[in-house]
mmCIF file of the N, C-alpha and C atoms, coordinates in Angstrom:
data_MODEL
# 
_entry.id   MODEL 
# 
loop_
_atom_site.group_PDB 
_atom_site.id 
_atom_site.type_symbol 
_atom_site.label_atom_id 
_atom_site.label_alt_id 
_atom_site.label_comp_id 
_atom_site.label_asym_id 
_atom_site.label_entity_id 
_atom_site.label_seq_id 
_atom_site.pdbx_PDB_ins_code 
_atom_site.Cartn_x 
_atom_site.Cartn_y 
_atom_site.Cartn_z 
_atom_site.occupancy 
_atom_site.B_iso_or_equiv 
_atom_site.pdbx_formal_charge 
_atom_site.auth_seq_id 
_atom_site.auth_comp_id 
_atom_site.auth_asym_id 
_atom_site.auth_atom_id 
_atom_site.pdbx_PDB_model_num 
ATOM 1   N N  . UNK A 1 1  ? 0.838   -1.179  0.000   1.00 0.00 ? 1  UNK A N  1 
ATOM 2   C CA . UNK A 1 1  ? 0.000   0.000   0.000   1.00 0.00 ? 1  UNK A CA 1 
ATOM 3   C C  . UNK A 1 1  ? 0.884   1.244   0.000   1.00 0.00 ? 1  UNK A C  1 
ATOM 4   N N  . UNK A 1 2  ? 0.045   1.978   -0.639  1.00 0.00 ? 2  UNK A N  1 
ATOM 5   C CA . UNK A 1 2  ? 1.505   3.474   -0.694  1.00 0.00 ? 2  UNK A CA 1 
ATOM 6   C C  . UNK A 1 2  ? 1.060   4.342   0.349   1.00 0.00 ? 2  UNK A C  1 
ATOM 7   N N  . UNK A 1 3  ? 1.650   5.032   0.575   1.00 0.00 ? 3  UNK A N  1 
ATOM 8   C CA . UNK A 1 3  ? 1.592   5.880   2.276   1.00 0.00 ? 3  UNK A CA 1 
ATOM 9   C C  . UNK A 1 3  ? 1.284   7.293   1.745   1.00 0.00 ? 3  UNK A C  1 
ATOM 10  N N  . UNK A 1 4  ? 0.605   7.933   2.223   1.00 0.00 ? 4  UNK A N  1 
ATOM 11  C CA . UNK A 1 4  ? 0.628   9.079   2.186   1.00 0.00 ? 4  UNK A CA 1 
ATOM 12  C C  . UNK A 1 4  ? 2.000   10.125  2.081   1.00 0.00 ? 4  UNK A C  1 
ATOM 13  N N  . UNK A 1 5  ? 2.652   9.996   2.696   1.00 0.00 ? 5  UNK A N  1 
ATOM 14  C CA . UNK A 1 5  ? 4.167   11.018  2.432   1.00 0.00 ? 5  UNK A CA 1 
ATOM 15  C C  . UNK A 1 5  ? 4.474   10.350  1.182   1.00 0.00 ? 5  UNK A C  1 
ATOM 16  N N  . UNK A 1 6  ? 4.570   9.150   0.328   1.00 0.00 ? 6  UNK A N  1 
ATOM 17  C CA . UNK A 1 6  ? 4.776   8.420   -0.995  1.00 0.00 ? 6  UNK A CA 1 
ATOM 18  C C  . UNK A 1 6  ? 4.020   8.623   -1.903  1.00 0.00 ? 6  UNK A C  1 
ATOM 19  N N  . UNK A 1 7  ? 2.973   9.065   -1.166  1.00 0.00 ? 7  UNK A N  1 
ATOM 20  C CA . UNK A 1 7  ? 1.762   10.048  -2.648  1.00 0.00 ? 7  UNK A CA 1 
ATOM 21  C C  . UNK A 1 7  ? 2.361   11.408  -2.812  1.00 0.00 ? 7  UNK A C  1 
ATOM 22  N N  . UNK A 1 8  ? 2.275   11.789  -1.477  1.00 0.00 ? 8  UNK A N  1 
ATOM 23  C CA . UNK A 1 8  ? 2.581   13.786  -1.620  1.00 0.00 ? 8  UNK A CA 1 
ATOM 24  C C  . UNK A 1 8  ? 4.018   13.574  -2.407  1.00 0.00 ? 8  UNK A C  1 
ATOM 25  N N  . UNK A 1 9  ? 4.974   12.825  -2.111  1.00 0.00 ? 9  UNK A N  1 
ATOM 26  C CA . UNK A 1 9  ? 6.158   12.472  -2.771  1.00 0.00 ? 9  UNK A CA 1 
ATOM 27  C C  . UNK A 1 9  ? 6.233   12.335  -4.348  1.00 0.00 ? 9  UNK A C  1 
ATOM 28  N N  . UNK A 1 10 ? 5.241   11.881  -4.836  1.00 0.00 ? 10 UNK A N  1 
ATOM 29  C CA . UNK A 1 10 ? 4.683   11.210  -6.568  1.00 0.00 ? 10 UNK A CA 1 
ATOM 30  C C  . UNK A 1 10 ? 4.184   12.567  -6.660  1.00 0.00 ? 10 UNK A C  1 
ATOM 31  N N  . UNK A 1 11 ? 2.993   13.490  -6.251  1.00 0.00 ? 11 UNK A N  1 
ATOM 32  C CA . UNK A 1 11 ? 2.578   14.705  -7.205  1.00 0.00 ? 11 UNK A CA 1 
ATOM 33  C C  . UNK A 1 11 ? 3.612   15.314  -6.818  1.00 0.00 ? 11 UNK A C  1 
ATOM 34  N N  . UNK A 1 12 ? 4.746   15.673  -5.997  1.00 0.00 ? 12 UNK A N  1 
ATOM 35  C CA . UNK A 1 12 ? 5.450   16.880  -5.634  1.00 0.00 ? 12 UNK A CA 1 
ATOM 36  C C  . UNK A 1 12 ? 7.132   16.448  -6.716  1.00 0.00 ? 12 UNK A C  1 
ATOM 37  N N  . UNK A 1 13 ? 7.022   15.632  -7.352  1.00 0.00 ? 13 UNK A N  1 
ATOM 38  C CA . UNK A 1 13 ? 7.852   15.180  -8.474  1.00 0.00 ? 13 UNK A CA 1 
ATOM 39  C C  . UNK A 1 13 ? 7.803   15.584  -9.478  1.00 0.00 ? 13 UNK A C  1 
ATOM 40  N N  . UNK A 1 14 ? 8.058   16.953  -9.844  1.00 0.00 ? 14 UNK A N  1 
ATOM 41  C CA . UNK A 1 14 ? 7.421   17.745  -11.327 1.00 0.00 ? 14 UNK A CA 1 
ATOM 42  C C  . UNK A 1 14 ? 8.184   17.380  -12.441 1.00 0.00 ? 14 UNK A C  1 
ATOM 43  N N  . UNK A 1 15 ? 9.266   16.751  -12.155 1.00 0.00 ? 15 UNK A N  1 
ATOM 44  C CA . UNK A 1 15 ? 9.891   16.044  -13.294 1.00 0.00 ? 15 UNK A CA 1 
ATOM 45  C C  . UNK A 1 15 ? 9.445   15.125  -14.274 1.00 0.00 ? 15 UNK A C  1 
ATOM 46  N N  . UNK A 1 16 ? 8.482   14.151  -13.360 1.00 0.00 ? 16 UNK A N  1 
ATOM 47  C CA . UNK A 1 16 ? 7.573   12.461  -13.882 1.00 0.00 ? 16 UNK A CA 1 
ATOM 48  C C  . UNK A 1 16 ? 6.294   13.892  -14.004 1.00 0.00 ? 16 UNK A C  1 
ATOM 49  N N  . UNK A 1 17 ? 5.719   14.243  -13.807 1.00 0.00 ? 17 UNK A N  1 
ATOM 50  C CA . UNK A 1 17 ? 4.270   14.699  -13.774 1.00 0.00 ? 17 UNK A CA 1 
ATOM 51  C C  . UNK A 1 17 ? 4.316   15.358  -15.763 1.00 0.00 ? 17 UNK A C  1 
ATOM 52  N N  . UNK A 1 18 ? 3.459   14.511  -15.759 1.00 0.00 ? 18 UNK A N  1 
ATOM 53  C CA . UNK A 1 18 ? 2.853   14.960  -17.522 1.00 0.00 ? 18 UNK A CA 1 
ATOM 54  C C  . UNK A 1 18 ? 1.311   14.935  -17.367 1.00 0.00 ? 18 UNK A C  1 
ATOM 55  N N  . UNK A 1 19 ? 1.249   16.638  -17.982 1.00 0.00 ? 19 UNK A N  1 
ATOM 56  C CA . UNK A 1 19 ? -0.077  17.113  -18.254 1.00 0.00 ? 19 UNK A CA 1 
ATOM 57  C C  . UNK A 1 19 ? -0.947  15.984  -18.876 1.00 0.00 ? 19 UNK A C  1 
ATOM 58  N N  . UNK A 1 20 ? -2.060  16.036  -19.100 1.00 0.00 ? 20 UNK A N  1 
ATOM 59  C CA . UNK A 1 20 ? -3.068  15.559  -19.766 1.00 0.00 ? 20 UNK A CA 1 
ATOM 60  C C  . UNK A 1 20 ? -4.265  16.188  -20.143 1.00 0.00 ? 20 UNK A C  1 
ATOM 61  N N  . UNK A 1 21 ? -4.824  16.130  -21.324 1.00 0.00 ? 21 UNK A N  1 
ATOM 62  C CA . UNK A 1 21 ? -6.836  17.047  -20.881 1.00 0.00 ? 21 UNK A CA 1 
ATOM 63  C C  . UNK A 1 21 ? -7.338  16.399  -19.839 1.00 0.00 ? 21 UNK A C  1 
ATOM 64  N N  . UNK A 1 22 ? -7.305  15.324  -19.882 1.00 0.00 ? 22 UNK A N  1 
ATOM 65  C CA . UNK A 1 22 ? -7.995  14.644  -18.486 1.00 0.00 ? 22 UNK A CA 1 
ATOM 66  C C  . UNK A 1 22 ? -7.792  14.872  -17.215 1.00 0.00 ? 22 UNK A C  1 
ATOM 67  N N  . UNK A 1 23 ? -6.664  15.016  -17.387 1.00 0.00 ? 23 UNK A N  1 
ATOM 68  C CA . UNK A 1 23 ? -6.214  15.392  -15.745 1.00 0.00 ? 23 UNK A CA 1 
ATOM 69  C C  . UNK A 1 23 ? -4.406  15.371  -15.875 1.00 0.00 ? 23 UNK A C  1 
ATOM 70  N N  . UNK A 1 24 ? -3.584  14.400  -15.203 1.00 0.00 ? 24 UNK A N  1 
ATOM 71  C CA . UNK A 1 24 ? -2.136  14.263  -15.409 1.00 0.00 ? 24 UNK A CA 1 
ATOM 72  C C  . UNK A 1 24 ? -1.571  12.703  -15.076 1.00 0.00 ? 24 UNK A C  1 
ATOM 73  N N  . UNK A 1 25 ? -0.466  12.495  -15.491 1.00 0.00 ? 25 UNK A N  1 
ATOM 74  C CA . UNK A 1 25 ? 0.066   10.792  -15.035 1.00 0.00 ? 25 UNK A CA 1 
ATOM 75  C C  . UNK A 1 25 ? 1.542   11.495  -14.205 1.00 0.00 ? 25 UNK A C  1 
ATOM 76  N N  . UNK A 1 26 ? 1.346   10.583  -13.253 1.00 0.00 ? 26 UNK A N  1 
ATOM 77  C CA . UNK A 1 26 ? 3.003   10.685  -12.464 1.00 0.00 ? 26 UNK A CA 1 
ATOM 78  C C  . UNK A 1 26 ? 4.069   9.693   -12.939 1.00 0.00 ? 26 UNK A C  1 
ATOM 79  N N  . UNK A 1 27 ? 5.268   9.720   -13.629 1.00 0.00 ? 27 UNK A N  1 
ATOM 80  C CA . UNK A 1 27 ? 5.597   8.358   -14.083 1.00 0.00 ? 27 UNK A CA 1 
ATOM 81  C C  . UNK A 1 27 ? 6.632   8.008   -12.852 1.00 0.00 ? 27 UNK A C  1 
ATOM 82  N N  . UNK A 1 28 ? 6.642   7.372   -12.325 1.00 0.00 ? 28 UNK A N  1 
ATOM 83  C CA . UNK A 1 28 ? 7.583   6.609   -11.400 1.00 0.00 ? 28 UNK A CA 1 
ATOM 84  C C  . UNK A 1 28 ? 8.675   5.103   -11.947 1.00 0.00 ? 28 UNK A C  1 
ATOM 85  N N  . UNK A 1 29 ? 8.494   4.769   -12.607 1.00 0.00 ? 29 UNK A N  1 
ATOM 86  C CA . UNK A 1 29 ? 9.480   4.309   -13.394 1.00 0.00 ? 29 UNK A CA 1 
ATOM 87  C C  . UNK A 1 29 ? 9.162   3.865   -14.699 1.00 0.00 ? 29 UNK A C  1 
ATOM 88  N N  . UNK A 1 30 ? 10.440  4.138   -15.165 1.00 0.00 ? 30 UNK A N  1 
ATOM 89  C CA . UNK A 1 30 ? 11.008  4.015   -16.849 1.00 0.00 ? 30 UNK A CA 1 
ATOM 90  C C  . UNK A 1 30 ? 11.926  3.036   -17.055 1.00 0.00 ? 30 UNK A C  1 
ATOM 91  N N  . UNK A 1 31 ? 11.640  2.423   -18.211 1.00 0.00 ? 31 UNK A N  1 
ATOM 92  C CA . UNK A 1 31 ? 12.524  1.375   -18.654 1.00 0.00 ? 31 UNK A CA 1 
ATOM 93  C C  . UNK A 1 31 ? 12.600  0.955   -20.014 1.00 0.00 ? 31 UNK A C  1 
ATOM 94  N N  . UNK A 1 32 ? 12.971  -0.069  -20.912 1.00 0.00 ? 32 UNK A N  1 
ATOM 95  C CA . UNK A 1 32 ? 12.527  -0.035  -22.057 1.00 0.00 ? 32 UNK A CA 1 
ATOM 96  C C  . UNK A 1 32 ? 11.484  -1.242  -22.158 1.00 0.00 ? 32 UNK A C  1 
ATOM 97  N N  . UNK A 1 33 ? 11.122  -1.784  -20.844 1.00 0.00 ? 33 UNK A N  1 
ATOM 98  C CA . UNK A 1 33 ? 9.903   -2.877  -20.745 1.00 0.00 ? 33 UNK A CA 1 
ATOM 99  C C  . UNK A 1 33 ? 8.606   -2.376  -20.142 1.00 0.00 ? 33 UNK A C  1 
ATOM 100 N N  . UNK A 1 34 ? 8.956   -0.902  -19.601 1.00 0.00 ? 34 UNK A N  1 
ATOM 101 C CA . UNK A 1 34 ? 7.944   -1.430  -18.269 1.00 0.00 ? 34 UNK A CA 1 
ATOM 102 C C  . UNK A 1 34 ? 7.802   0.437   -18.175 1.00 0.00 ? 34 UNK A C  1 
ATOM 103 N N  . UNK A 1 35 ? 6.878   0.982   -18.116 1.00 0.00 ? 35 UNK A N  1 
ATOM 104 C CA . UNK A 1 35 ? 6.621   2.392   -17.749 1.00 0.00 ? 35 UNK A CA 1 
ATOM 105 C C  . UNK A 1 35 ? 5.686   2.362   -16.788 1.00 0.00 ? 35 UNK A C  1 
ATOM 106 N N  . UNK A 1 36 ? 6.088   2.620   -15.526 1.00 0.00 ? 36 UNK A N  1 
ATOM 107 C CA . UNK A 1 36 ? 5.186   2.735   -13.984 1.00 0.00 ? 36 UNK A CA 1 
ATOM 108 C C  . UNK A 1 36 ? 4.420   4.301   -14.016 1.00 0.00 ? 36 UNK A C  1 
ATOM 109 N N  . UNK A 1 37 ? 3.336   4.458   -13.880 1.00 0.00 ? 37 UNK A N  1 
ATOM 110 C CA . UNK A 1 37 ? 2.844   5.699   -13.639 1.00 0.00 ? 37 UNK A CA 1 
ATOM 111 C C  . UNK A 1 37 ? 1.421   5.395   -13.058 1.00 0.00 ? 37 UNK A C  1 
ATOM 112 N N  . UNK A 1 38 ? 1.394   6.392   -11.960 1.00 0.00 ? 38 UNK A N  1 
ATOM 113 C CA . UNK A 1 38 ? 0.150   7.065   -11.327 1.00 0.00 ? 38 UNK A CA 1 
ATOM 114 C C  . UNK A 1 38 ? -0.909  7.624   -12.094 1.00 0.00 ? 38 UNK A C  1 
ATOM 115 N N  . UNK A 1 39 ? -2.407  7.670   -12.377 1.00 0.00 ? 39 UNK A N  1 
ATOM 116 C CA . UNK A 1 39 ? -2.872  8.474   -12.965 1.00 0.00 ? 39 UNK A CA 1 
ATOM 117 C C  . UNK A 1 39 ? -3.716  9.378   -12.597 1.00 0.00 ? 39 UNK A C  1 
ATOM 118 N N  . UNK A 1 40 ? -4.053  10.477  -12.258 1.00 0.00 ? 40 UNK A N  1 
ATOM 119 C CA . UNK A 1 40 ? -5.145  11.235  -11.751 1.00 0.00 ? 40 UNK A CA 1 
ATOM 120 C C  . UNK A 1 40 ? -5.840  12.061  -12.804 1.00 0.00 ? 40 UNK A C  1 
ATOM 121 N N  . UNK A 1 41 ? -7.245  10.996  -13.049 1.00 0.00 ? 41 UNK A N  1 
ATOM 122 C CA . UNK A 1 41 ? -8.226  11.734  -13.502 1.00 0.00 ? 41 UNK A CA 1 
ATOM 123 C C  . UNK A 1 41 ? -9.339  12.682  -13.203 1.00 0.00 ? 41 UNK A C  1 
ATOM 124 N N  . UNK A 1 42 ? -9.177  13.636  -13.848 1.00 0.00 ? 42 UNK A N  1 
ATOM 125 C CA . UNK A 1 42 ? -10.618 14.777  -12.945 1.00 0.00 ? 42 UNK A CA 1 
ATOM 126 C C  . UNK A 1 42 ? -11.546 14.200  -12.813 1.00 0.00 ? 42 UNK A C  1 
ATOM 127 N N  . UNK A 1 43 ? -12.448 14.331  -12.169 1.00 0.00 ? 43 UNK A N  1 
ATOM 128 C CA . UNK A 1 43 ? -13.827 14.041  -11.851 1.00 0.00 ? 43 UNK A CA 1 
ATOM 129 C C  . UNK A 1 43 ? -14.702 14.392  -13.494 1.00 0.00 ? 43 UNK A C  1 
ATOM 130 N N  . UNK A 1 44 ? -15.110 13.745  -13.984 1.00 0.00 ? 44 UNK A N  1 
ATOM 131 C CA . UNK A 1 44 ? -16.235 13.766  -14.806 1.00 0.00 ? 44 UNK A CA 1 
ATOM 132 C C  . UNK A 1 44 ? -15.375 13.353  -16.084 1.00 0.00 ? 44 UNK A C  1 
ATOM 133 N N  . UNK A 1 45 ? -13.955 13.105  -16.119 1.00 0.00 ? 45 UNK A N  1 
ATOM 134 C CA . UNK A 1 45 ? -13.358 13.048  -17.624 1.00 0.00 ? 45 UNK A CA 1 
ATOM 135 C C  . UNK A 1 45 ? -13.367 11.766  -17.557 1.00 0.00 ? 45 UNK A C  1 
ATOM 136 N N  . UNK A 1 46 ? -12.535 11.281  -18.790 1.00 0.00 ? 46 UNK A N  1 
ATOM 137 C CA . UNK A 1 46 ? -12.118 10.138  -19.015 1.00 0.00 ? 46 UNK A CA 1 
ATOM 138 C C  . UNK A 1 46 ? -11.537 9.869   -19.704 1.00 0.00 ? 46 UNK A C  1 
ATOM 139 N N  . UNK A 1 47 ? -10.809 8.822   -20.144 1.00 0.00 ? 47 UNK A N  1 
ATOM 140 C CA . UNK A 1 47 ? -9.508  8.578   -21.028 1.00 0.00 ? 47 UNK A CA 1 
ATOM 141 C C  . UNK A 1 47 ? -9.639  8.209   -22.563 1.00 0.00 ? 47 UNK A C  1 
ATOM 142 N N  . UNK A 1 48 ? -9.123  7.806   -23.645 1.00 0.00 ? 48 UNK A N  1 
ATOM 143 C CA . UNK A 1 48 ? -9.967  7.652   -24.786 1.00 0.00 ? 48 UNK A CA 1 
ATOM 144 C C  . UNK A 1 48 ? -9.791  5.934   -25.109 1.00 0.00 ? 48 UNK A C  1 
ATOM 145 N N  . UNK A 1 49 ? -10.571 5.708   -25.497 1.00 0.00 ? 49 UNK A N  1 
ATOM 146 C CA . UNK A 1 49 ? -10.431 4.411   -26.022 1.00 0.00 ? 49 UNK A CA 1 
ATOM 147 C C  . UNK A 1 49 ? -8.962  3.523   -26.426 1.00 0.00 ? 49 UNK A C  1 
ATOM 148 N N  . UNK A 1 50 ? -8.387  2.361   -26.090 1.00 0.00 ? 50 UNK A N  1 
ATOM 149 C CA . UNK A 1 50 ? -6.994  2.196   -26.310 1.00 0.00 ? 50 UNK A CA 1 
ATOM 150 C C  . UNK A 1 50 ? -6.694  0.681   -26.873 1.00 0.00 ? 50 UNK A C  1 
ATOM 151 N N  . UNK A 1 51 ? -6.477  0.339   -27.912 1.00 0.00 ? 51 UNK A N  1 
ATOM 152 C CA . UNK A 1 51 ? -6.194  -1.131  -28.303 1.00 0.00 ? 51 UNK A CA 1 
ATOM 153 C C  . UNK A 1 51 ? -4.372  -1.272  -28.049 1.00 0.00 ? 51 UNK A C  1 
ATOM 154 N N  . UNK A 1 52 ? -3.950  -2.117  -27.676 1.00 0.00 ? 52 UNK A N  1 
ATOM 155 C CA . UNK A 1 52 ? -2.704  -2.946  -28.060 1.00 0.00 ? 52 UNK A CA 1 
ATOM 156 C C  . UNK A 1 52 ? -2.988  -4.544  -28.113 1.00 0.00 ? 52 UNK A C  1 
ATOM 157 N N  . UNK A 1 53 ? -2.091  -4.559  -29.546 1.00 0.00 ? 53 UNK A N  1 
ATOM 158 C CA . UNK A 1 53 ? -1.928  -5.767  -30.114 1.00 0.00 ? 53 UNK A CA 1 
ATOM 159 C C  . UNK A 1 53 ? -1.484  -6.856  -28.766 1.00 0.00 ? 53 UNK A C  1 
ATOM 160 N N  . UNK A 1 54 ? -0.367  -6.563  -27.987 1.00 0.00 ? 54 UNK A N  1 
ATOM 161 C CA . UNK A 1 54 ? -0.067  -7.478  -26.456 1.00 0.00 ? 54 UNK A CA 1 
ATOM 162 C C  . UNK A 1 54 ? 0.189   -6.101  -25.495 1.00 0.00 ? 54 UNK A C  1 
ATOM 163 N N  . UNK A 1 55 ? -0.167  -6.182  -24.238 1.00 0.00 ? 55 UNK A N  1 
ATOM 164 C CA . UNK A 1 55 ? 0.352   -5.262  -23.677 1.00 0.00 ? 55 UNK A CA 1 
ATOM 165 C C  . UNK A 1 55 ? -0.669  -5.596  -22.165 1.00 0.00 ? 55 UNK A C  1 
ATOM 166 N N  . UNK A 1 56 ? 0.174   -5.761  -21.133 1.00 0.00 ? 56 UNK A N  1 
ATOM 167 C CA . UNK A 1 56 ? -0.066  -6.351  -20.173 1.00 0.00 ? 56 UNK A CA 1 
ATOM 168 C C  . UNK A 1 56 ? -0.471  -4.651  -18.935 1.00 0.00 ? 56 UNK A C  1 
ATOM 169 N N  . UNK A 1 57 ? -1.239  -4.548  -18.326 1.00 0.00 ? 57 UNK A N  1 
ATOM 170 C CA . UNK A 1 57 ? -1.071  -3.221  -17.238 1.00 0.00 ? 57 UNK A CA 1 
ATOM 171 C C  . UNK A 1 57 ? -2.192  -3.908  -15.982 1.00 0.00 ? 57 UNK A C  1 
ATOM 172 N N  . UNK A 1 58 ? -1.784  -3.020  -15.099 1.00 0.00 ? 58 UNK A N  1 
ATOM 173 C CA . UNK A 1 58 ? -1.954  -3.400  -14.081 1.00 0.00 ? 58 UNK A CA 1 
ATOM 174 C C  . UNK A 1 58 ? -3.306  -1.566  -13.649 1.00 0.00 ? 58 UNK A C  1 
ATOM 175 N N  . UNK A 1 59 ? -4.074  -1.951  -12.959 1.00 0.00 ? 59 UNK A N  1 
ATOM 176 C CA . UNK A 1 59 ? -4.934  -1.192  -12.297 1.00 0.00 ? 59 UNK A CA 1 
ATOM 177 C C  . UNK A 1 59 ? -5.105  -0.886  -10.945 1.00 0.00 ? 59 UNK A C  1 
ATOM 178 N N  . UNK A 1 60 ? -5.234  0.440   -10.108 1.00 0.00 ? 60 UNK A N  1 
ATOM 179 C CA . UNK A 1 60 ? -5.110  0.230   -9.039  1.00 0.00 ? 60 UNK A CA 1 
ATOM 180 C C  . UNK A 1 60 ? -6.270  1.659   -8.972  1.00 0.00 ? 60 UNK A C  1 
ATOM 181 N N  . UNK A 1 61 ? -6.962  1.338   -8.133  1.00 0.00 ? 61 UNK A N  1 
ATOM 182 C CA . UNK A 1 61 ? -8.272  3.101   -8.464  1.00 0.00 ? 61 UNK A CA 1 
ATOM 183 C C  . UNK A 1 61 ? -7.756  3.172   -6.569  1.00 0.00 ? 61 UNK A C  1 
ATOM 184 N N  . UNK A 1 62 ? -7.308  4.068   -6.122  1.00 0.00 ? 62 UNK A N  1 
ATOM 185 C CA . UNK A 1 62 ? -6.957  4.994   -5.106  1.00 0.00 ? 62 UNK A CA 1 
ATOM 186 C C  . UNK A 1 62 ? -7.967  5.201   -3.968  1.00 0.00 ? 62 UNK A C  1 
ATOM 187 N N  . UNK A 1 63 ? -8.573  6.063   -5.059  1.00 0.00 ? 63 UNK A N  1 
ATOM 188 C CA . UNK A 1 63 ? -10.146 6.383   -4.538  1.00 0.00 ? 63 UNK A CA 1 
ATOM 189 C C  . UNK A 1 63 ? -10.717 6.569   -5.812  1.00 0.00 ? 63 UNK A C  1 
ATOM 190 N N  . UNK A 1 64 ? -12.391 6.915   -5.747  1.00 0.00 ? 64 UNK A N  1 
ATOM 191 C CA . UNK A 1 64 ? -13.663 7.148   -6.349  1.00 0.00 ? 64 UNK A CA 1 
ATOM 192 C C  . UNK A 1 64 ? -13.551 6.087   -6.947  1.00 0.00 ? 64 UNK A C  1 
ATOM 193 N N  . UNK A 1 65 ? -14.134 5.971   -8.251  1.00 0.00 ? 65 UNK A N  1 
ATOM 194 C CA . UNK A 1 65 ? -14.507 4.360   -8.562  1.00 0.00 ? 65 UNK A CA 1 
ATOM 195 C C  . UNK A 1 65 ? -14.402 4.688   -10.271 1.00 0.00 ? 65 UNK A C  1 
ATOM 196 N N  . UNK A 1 66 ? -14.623 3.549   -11.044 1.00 0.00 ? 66 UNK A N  1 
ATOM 197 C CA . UNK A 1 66 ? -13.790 3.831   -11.944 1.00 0.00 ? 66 UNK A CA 1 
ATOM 198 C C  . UNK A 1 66 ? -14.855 2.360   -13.305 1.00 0.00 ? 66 UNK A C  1 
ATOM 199 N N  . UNK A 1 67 ? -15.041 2.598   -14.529 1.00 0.00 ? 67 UNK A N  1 
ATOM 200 C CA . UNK A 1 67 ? -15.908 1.976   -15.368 1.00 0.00 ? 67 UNK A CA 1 
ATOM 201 C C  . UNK A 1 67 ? -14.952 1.491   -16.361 1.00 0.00 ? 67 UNK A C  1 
ATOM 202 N N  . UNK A 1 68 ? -14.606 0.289   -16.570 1.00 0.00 ? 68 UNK A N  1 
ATOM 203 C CA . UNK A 1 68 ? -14.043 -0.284  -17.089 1.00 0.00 ? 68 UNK A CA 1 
ATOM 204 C C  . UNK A 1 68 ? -14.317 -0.581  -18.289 1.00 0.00 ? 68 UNK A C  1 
ATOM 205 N N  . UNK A 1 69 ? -14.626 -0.991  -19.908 1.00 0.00 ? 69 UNK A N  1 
ATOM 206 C CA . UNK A 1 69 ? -15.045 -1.188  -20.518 1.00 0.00 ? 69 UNK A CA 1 
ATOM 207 C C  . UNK A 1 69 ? -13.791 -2.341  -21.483 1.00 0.00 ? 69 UNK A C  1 
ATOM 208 N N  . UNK A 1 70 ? -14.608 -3.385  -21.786 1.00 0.00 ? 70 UNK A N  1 
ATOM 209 C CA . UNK A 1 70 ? -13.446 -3.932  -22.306 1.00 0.00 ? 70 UNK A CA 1 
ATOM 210 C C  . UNK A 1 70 ? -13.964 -5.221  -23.592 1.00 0.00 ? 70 UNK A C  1 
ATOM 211 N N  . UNK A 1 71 ? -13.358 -5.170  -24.570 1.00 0.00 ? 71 UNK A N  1 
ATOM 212 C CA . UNK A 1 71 ? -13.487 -5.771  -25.946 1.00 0.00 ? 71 UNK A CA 1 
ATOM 213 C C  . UNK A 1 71 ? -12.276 -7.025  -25.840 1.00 0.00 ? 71 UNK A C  1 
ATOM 214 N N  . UNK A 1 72 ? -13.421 -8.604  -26.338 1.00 0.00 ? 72 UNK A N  1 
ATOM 215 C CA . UNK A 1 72 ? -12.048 -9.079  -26.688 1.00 0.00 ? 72 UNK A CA 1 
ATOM 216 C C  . UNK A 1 72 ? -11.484 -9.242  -28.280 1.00 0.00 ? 72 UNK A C  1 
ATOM 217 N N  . UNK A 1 73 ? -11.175 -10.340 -29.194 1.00 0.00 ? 73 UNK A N  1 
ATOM 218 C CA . UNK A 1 73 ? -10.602 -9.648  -30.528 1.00 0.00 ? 73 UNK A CA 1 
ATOM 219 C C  . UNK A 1 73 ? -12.029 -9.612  -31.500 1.00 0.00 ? 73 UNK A C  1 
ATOM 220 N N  . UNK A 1 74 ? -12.940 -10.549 -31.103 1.00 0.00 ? 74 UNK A N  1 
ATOM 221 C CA . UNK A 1 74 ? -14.495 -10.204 -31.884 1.00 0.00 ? 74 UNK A CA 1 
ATOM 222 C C  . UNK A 1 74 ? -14.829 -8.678  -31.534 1.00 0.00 ? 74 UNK A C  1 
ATOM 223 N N  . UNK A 1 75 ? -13.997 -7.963  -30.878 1.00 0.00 ? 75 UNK A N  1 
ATOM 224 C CA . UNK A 1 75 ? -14.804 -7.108  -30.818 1.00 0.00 ? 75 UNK A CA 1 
ATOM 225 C C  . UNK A 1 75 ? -15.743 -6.812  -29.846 1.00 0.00 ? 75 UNK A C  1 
ATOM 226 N N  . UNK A 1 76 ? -16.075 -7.423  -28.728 1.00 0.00 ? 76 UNK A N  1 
ATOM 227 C CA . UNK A 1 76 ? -17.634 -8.291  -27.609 1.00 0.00 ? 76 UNK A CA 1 
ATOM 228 C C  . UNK A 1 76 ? -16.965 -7.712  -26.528 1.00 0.00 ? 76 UNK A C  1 
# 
């Protein structure tokens, strides 16, 4: 679980912090396998639709709650 001083730590990192319309991502690590980032979306936005051919990620909602929508290769 991440701690509070490890959050204020992630937004107070203006280096990793990239804008977004939606809101912004914190990236916490880089590699040429693996890109770690935080995401904070505003209240009422949302992200746009996203296909990859393989591509494995992991989810973690913080707080508020969050609508998942998901296609497999039919399309369903």
């Amino acid at each position: 679980m991440i701690t509070r001083k490890e959050r204020i730590d992630l937004i107070t990192a203006e280096e990793v912090r990239v804008e977004k319309p939606w809101g912004y991502e914190l990236r916490w690590a880089i590699t040429d396998k693996y890109l770690g980032k935080v995401l904070h979306i505003n209240r009422g936005e949302a992200l746009s639709l996203q296909y990859h051919n393989r591509k494995d990620e992991s989810i973690l909602v913080l707080t508020g709650t969050m609508v998942l929508d998901l296609e497999d290769d039919a399309g369903v």
